[in-house]
C-alpha positions as CSV (number, residue, x, y, z in Angstrom):
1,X,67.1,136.9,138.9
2,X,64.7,138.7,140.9
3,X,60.9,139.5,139.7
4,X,60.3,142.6,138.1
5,X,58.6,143.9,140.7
6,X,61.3,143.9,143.3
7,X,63.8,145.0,140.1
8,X,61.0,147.9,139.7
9,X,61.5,148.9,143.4
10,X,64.8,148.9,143.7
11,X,67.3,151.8,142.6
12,X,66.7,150.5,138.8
13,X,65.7,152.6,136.4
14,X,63.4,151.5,133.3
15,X,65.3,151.8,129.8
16,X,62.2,151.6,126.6
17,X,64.5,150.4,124.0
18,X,64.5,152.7,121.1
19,X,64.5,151.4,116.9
20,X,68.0,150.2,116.3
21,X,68.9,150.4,119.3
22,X,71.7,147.8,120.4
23,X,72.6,146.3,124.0
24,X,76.0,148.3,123.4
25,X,74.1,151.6,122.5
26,X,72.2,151.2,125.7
27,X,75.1,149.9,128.3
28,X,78.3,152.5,126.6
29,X,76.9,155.4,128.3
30,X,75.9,153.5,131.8
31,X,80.0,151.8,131.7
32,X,81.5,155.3,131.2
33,X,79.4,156.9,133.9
34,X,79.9,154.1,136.3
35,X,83.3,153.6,135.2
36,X,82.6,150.0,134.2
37,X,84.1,147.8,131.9
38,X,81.2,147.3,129.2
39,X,81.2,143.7,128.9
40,X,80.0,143.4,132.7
41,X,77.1,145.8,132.1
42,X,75.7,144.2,128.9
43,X,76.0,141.2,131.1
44,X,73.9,142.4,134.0
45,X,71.6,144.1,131.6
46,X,70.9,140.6,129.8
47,X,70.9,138.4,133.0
48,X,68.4,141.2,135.2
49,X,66.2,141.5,131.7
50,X,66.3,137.8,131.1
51,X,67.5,138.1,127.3
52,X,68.9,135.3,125.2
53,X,72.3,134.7,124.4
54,X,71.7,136.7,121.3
55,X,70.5,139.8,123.1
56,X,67.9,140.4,120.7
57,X,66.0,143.5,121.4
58,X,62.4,145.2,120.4
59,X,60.9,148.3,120.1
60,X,59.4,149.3,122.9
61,X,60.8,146.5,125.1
62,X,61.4,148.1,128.6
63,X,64.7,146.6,130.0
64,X,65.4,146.9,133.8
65,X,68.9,148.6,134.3
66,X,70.2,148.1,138.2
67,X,73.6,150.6,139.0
């Protein structure tokens, strides 16, 4: 993956994950606007963002998204 800052510059836009929130909650509205199949956006949102297999997210985290 690339470094944050060059994620940062690039046409991504920074997602502050909310309580409760879920990688699905975050990618369902991204994969209908896109016209994506969801699977491939939770995995670029987990490989760009570095997560575990698990997905496990925080309050507060910020998560790159990349279009």
């Amino acid at each position: 993956p690339l470094p944050l800052a060059t994620l940062a510059a690039d046409t991504a836009q920074t997602h502050v994950v909310q309580q409760g929130e879920t990688l699905w909650d975050i990618a369902r509205p991204i994969a209908d606007a896109q016209g994506q199949d969801i699977w491939e956006v939770i995995y670029q949102i987990t490989v760009n963002n570095e997560l575990d297999q698990n997905g496990d997210l925080k309050p507060g985290q910020k998560l790159i998204i990349r279009y």
